[in-house]
C-alpha atoms as a printed R data frame, in Angstrom:
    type eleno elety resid chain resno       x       y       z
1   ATOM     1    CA   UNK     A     1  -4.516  39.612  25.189
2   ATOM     2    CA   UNK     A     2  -4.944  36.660  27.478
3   ATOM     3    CA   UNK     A     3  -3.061  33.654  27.550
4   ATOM     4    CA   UNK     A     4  -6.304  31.778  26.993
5   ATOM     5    CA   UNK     A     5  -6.865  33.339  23.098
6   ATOM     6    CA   UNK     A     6  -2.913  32.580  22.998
7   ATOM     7    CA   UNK     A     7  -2.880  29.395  23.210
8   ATOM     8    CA   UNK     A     8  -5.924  29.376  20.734
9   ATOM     9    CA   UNK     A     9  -2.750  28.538  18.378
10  ATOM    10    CA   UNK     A    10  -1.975  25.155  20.490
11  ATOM    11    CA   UNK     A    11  -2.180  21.800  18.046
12  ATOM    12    CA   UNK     A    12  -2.821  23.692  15.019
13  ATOM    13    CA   UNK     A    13  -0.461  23.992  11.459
14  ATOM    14    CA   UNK     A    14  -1.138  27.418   9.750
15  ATOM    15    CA   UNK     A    15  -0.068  27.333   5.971
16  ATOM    16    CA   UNK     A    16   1.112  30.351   4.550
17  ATOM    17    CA   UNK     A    17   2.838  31.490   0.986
18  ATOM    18    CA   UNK     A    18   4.950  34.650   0.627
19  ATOM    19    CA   UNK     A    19   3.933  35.925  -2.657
20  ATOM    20    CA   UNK     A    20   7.297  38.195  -3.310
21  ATOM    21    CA   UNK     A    21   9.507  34.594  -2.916
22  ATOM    22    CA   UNK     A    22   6.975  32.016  -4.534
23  ATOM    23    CA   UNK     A    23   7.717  30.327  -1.462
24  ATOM    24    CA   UNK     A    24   5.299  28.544   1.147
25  ATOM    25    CA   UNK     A    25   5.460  27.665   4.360
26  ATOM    26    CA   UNK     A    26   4.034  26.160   7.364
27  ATOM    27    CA   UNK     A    27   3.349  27.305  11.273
28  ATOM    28    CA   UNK     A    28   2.883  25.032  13.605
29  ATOM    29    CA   UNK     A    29   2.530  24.968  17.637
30  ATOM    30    CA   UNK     A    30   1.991  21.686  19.838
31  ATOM    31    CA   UNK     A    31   1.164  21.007  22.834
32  ATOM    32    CA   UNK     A    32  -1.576  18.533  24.280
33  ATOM    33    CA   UNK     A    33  -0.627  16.566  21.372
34  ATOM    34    CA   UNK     A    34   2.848  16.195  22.307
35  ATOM    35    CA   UNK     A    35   1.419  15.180  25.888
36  ATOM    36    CA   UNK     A    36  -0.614  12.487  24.556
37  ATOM    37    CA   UNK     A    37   1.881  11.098  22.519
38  ATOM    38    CA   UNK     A    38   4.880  11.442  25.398
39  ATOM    39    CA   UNK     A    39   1.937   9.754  28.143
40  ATOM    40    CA   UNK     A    40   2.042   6.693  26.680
41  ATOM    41    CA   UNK     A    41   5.462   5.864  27.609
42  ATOM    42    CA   UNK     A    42   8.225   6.875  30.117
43  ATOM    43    CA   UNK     A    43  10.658   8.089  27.851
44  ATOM    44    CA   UNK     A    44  13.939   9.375  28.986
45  ATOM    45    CA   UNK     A    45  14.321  13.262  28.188
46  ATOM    46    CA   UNK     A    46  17.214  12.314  25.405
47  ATOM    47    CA   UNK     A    47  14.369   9.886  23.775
48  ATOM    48    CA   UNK     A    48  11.400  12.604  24.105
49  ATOM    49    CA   UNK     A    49  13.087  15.282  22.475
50  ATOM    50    CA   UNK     A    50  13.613  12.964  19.540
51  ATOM    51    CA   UNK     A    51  10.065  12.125  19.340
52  ATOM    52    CA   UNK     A    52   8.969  15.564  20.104
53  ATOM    53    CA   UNK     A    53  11.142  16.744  17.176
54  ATOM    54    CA   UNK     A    54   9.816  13.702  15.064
55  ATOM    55    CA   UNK     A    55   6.112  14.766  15.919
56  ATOM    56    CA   UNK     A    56   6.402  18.207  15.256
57  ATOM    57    CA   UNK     A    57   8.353  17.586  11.677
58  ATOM    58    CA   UNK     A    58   5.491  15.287  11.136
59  ATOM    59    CA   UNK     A    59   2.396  17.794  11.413
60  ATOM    60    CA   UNK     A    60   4.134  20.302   9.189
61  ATOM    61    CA   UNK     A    61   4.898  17.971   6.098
62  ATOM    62    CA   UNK     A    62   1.826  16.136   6.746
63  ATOM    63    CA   UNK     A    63   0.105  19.480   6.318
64  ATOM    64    CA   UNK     A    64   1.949  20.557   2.866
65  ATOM    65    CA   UNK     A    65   1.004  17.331   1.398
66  ATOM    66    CA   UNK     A    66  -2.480  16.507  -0.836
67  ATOM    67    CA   UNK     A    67  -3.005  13.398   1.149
68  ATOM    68    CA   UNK     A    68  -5.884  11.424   1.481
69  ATOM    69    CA   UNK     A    69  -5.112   9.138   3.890
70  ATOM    70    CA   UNK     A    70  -1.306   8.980   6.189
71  ATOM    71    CA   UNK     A    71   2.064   9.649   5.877
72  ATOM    72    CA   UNK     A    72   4.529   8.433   7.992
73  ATOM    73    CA   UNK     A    73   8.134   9.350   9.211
74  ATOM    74    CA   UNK     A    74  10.598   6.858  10.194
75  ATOM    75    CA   UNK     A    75  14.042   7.294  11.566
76  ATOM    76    CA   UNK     A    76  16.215   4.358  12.221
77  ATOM    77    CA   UNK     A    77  19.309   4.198  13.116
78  ATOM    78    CA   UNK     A    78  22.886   1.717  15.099
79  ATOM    79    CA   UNK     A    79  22.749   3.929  18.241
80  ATOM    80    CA   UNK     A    80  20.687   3.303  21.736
81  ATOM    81    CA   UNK     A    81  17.646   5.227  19.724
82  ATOM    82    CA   UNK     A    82  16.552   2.655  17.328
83  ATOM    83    CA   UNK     A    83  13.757   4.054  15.598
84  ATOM    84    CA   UNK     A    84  11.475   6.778  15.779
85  ATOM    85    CA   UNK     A    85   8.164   6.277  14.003
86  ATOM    86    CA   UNK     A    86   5.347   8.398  13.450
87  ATOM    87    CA   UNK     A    87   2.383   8.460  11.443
88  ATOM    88    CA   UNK     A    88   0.197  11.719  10.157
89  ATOM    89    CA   UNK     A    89  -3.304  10.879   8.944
90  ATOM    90    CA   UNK     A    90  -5.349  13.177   7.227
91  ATOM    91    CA   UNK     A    91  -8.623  14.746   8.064
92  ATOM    92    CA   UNK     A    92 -11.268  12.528   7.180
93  ATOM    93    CA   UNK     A    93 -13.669  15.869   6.382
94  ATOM    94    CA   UNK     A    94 -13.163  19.789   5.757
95  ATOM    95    CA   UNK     A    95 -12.559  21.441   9.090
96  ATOM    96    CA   UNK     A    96 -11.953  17.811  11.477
97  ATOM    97    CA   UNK     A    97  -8.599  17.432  12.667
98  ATOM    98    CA   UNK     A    98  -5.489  15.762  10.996
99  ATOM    99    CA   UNK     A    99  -4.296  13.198  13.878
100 ATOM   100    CA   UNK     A   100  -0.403  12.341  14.804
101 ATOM   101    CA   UNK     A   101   0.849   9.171  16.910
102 ATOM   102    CA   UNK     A   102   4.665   8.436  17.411
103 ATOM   103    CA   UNK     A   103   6.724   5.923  19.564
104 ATOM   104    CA   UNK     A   104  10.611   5.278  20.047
105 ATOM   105    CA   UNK     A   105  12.470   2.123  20.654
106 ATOM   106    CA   UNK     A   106  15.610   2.809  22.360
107 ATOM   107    CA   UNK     A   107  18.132   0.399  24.091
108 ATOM   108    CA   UNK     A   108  18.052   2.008  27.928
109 ATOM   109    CA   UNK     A   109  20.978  -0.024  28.807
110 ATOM   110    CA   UNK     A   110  22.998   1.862  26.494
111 ATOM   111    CA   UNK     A   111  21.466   5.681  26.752
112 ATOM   112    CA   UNK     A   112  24.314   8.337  27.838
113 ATOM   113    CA   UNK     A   113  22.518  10.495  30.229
114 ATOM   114    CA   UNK     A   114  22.358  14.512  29.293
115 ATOM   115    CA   UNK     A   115  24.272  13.779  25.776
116 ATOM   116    CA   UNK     A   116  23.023  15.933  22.611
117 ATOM   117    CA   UNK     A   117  19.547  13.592  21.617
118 ATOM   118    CA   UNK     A   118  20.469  13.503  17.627
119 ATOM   119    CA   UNK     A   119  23.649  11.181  18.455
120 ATOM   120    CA   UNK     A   120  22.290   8.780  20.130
121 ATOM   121    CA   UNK     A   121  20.742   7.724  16.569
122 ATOM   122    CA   UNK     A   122  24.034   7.240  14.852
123 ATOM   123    CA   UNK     A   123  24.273   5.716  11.252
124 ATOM   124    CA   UNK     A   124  21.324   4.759   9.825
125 ATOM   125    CA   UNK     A   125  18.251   6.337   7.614
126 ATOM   126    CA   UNK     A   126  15.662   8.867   7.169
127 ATOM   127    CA   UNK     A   127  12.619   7.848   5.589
128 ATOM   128    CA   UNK     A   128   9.250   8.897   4.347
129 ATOM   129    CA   UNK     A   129   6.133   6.740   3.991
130 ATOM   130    CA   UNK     A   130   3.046   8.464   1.513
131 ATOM   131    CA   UNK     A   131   0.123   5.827   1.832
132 ATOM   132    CA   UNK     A   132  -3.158   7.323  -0.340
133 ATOM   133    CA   UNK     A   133  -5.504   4.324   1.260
134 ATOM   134    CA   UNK     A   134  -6.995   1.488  -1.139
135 ATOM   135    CA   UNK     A   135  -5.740   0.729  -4.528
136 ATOM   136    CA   UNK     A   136  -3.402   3.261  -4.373
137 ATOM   137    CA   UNK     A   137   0.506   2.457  -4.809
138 ATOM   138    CA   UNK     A   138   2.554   3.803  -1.375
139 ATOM   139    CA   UNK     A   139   5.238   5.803  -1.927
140 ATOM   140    CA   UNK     A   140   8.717   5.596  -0.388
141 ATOM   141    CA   UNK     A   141  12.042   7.331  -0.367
142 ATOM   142    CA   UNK     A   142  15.375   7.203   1.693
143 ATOM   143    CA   UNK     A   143  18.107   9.068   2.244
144 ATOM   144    CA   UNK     A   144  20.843   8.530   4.671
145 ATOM   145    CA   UNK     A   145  21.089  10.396   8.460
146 ATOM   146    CA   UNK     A   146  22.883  13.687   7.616
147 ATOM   147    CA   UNK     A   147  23.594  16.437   9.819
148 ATOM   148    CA   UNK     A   148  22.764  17.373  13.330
149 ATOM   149    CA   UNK     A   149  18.928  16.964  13.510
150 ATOM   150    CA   UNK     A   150  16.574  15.745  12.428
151 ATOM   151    CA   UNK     A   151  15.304  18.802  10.780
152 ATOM   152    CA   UNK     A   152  18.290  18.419   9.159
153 ATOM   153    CA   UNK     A   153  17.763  15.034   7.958
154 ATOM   154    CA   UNK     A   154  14.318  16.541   6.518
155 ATOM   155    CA   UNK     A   155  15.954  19.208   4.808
156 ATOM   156    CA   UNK     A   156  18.252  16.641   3.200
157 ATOM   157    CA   UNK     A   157  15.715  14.353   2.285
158 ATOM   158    CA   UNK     A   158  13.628  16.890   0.347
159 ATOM   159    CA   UNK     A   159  16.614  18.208  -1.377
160 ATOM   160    CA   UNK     A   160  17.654  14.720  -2.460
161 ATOM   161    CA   UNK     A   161  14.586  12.661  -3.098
162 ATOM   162    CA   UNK     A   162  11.933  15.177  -4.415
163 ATOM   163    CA   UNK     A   163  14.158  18.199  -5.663
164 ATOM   164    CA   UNK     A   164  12.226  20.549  -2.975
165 ATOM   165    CA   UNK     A   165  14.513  23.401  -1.313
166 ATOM   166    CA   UNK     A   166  13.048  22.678   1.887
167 ATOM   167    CA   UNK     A   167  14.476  25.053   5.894
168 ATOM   168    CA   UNK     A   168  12.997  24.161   8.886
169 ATOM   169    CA   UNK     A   169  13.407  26.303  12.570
170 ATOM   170    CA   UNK     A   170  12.319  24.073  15.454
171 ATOM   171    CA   UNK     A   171  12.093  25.529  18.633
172 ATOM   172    CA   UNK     A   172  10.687  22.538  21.540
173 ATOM   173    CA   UNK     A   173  11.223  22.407  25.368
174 ATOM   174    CA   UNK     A   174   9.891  21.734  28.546
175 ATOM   175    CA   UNK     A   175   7.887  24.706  29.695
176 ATOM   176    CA   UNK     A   176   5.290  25.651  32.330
177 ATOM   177    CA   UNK     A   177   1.822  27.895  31.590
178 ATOM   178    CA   UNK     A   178   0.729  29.535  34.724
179 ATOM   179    CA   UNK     A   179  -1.419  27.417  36.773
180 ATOM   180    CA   UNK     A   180  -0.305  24.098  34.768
181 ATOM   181    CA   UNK     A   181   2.303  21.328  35.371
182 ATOM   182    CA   UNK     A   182   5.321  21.705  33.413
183 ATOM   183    CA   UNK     A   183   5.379  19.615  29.406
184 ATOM   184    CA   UNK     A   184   6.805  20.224  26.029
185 ATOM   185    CA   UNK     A   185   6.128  22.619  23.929
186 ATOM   186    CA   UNK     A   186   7.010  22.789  20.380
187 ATOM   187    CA   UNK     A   187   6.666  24.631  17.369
188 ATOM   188    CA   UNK     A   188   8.219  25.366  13.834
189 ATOM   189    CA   UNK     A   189   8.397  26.923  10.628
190 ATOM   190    CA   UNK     A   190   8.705  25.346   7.454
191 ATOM   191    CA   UNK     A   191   9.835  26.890   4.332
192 ATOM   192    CA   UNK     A   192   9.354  25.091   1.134
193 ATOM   193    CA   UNK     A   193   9.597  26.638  -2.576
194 ATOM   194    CA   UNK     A   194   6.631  26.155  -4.566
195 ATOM   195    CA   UNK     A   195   6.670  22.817  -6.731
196 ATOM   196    CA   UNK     A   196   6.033  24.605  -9.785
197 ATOM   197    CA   UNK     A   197   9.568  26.293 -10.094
198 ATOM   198    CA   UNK     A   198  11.921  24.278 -11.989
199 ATOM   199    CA   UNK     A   199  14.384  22.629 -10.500
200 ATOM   200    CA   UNK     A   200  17.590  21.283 -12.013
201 ATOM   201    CA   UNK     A   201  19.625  18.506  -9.737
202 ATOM   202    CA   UNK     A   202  23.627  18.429 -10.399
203 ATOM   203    CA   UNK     A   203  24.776  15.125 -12.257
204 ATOM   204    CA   UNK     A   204  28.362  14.933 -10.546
205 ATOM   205    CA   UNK     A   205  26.003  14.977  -7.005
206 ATOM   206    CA   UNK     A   206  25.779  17.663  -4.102
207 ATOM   207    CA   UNK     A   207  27.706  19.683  -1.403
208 ATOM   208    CA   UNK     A   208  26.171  17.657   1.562
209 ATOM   209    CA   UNK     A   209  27.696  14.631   3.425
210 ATOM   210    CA   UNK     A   210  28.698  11.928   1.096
211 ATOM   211    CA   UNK     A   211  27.645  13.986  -2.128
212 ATOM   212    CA   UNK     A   212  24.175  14.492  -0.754
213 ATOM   213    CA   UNK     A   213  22.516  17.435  -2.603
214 ATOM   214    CA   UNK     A   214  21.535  20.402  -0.170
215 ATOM   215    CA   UNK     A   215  18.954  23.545  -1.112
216 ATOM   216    CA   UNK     A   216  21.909  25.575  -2.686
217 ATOM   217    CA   UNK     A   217  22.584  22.535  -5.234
218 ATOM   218    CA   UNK     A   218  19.722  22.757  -7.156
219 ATOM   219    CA   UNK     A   219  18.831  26.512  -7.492
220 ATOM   220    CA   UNK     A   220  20.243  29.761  -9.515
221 ATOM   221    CA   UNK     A   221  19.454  32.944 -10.582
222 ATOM   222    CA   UNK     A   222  16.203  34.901  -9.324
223 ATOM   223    CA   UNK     A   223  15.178  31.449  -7.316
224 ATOM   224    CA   UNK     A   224  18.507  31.218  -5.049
225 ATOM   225    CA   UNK     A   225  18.109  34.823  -4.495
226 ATOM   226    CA   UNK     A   226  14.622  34.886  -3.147
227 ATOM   227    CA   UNK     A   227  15.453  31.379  -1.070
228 ATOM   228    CA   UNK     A   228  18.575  32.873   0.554
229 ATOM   229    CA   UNK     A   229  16.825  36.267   1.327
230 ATOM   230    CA   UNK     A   230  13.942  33.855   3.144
231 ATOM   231    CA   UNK     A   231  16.491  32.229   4.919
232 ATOM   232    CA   UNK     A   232  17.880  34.968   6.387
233 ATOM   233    CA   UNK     A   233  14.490  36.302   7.553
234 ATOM   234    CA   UNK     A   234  14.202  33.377   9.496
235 ATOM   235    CA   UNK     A   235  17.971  33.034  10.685
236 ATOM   236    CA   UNK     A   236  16.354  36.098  13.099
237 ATOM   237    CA   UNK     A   237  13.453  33.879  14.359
238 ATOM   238    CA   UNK     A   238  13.654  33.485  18.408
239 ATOM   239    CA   UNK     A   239  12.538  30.143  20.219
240 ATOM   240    CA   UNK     A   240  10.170  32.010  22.229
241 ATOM   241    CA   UNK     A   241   8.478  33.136  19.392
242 ATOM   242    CA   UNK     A   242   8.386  29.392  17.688
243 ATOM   243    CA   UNK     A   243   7.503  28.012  21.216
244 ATOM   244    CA   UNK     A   244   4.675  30.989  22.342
245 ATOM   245    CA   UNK     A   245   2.109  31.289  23.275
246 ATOM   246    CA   UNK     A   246   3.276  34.405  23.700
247 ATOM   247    CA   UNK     A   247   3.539  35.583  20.029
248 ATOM   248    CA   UNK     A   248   0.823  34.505  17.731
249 ATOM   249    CA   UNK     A   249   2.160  32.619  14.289
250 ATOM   250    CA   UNK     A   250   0.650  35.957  12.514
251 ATOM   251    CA   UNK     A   251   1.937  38.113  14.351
252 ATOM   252    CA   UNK     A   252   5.695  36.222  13.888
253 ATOM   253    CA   UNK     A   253   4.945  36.263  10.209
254 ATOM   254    CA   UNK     A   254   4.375  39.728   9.743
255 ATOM   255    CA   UNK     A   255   7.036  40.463  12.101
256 ATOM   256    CA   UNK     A   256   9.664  37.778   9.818
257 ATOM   257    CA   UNK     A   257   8.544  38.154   6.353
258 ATOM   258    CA   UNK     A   258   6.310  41.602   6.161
259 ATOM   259    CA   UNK     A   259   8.691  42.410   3.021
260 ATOM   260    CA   UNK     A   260   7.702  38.989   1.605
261 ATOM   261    CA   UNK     A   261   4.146  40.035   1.480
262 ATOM   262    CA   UNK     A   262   3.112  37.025   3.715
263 ATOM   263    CA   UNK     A   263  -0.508  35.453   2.799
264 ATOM   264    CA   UNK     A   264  -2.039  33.158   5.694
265 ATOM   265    CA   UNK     A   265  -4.978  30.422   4.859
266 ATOM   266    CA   UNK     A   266  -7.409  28.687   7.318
267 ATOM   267    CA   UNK     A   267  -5.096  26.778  10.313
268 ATOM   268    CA   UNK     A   268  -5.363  23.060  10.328
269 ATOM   269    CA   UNK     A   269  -5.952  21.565  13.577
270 ATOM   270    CA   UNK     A   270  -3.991  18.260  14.938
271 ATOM   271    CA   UNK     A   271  -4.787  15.915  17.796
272 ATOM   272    CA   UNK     A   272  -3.207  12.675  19.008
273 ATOM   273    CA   UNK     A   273  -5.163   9.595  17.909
274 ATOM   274    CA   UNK     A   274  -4.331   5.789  16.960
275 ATOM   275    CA   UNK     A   275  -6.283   3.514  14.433
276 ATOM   276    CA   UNK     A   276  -5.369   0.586  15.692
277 ATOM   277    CA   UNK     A   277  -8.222  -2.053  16.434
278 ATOM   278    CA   UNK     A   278  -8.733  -5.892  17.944
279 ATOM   279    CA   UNK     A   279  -9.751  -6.075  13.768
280 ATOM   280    CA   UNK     A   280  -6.381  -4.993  12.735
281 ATOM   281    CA   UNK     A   281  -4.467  -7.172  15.177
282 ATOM   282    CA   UNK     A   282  -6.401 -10.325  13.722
283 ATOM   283    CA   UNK     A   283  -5.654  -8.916  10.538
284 ATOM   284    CA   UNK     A   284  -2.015  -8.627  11.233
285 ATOM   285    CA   UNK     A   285  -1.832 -12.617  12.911
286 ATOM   286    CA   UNK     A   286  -3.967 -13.627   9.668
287 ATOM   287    CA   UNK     A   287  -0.643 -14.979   7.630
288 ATOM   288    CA   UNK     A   288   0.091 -17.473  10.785
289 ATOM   289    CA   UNK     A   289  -0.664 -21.212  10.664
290 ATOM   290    CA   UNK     A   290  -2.073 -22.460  14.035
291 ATOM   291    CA   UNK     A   291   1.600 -23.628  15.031
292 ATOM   292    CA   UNK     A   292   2.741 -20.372  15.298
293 ATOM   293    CA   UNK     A   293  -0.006 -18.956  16.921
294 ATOM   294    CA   UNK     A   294   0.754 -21.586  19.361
295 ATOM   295    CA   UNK     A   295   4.230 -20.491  19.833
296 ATOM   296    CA   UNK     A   296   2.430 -17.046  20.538
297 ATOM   297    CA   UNK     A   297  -0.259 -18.207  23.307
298 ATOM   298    CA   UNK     A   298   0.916 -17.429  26.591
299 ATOM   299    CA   UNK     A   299   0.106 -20.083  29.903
300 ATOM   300    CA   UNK     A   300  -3.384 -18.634  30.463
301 ATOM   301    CA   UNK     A   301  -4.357 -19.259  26.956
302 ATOM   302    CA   UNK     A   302  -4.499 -16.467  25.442
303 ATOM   303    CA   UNK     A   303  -2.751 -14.130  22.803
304 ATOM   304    CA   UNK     A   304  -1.251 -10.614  23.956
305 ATOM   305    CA   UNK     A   305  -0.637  -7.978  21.631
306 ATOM   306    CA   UNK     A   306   0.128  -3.872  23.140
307 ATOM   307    CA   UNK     A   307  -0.097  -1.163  20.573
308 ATOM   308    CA   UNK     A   308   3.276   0.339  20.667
309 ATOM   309    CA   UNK     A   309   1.608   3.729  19.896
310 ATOM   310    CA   UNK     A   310  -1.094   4.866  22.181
311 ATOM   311    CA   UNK     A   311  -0.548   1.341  24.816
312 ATOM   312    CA   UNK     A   312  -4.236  -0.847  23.959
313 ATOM   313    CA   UNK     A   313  -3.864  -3.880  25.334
314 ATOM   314    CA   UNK     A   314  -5.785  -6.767  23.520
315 ATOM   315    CA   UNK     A   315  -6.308 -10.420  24.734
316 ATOM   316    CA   UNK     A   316  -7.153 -12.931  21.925
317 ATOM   317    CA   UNK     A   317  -8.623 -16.568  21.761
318 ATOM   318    CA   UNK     A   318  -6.094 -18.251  19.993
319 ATOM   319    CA   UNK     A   319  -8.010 -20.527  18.301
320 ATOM   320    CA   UNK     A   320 -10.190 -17.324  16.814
321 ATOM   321    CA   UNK     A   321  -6.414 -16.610  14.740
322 ATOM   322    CA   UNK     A   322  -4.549 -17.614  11.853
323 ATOM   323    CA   UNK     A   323  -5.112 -18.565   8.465
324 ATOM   324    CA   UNK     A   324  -6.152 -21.903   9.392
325 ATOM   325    CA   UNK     A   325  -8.606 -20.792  11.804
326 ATOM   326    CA   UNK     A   326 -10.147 -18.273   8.654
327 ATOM   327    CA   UNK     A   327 -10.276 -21.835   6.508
328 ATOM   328    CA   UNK     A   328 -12.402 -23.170   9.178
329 ATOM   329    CA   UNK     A   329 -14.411 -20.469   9.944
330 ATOM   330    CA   UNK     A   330 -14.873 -20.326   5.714
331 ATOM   331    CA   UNK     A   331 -15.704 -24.172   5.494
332 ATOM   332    CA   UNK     A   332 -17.841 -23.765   8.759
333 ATOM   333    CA   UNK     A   333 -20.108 -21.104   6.955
């Protein structure tokens, strides 16, 4: 097989079920996404494993979800890594691509050089955005940074907020295809059992940090078995094979779960892209009087604004922004 039909697989989230378990699941593999997303900025390596990890997390919940328009992640934390913050929107048609976008703000003056990425978030939260566009209410939960991953914060979050047993294996890196520069690679597995078994949360809380409920909290009988046998099928998962493009995601589900009686759908594929606009910046300055726009224009004249996402630059007239200015563009007309 050549490496071209390999990497076939690249930027693309293949849902899955395993029919024995009642359990589905998620394949994903990125590449020229990540390197969109990482080109915008000149991230430390600490700070682009974090977003790489973010990004990847990203397309495979955004992919288990019935959403019609984005989902977002956001981590934020008291450490040098402030926030991570990504957004997943949804395919605007059968077969077009979902798209992805992330960023980091970090505090460089206070990064530790070759430290473990995860800790350089510290205390803070873990939270989930579901926006369904127009007239629709968004959806938000919380739970506290817990463990030593973000995966792990995932895990937690599912567990806690929605009642969802929920394992991720993330395998991401810095790697180099022949006749290519080196860039990250990443890819992942997510295992998730099916919404439709029932669930029972502890009242006196969980086993996790600070009473946090974990997977094991909230299932028994047949249901913990077939979770925990999952599990340990993909305990023996290798980062080569979660990385490829070596191993196809088929071929590493047969391999994992053949016993599970695996069952693979059509792949979903992903691409970097950012919806912002010169519209939505107005849109955004629109609650401003003209005094504060004022405090806003710069000595040429003009007001900046840099999309902290994919790096647009826009240059506004100031006196084309601000509520006042839509009064007077209203009475004008």
């Amino acid at each position: 097989m050549s490496i071209g039909s390999q990497i076939a697989w690249d930027d693309t989230v293949l849902p899955f079920q395993l029919d024995r378990s009642d359990i589905r699941g998620r394949v994903a593999r990125l590449d020229g996404v990540l390197d969109q997303v990482l080109a915008q900025h000149r991230y430390p390596p600490e700070i682009d494993a974090l977003v790489t990890e973010a990004v990847l997390l990203t397309a495979l919940i955004g992919q288990t979800i019935k959403l019609r328009w984005k989902l977002s992640l956001q981590v934020r934390g008291d450490g040098p890594a402030r926030l991570i913050a990504t957004d997943y929107y949804a395919p605007t048609e059968p077969g077009a691509p979902a798209r992805i976008r992330a960023y980091a703000s970090f505090d460089a003056a206070r990064l530790t050089p070759g430290v473990v990425p995860f800790s350089l978030i510290g205390q803070g939260y873990f939270a989930m955005l579901i926006d369904q566009g127009r007239d629709m209410q968004p959806y938000q939960g919380i739970t506290p940074i817990a463990g030593g991953s973000l995966s792990a914060c995932a895990e937690t979050y599912f567990a806690q907020s929605e009642q969802l047993p929920t394992r991720f294996a993330l395998g991401f890196g810095r790697a180099r295809l022949p006749g290519q520069p080196e860039r990250w690679r990443a890819g992942g597995v997510m295992l998730q059992l099916m919404p439709a078994a029932s669930i029972t949360a502890p009242a006196e809380g969980g086993s996790g940090t600070d009473g946090l409920l974990q997977a094991g909290d909230i299932l028994g009988g047949d249901e913990a078995e077939a979770w925990t046998r999952a599990n340990l099928l993909l305990d023996t998962v290798e980062d080569m094979e979660l990385i490829g493009p070596a191993v196809q995601p088929t071929e590493m589900l047969v391999r994992l779960f053949h016993e599970e009686s695996p069952r693979v759908f059509d792949a979903q594929p992903v691409q970097f892209g950012c919806t912002c606009s010169e519209d939505k910046v107005r849109q955004s300055l629109s609650i401003y009087s003209a005094k504060d726009i004022g405090h806003m224009t710069t000595d040429e004249g003009i007001v900046t604004a840099d999309c902290q996402f994919c790096g647009a630059h826009y240059e506004l007239d100031p006196a084309t922004l601000g509520f006042e200015a839509e009064q007077g563009r209203d009475a004008g007309a």
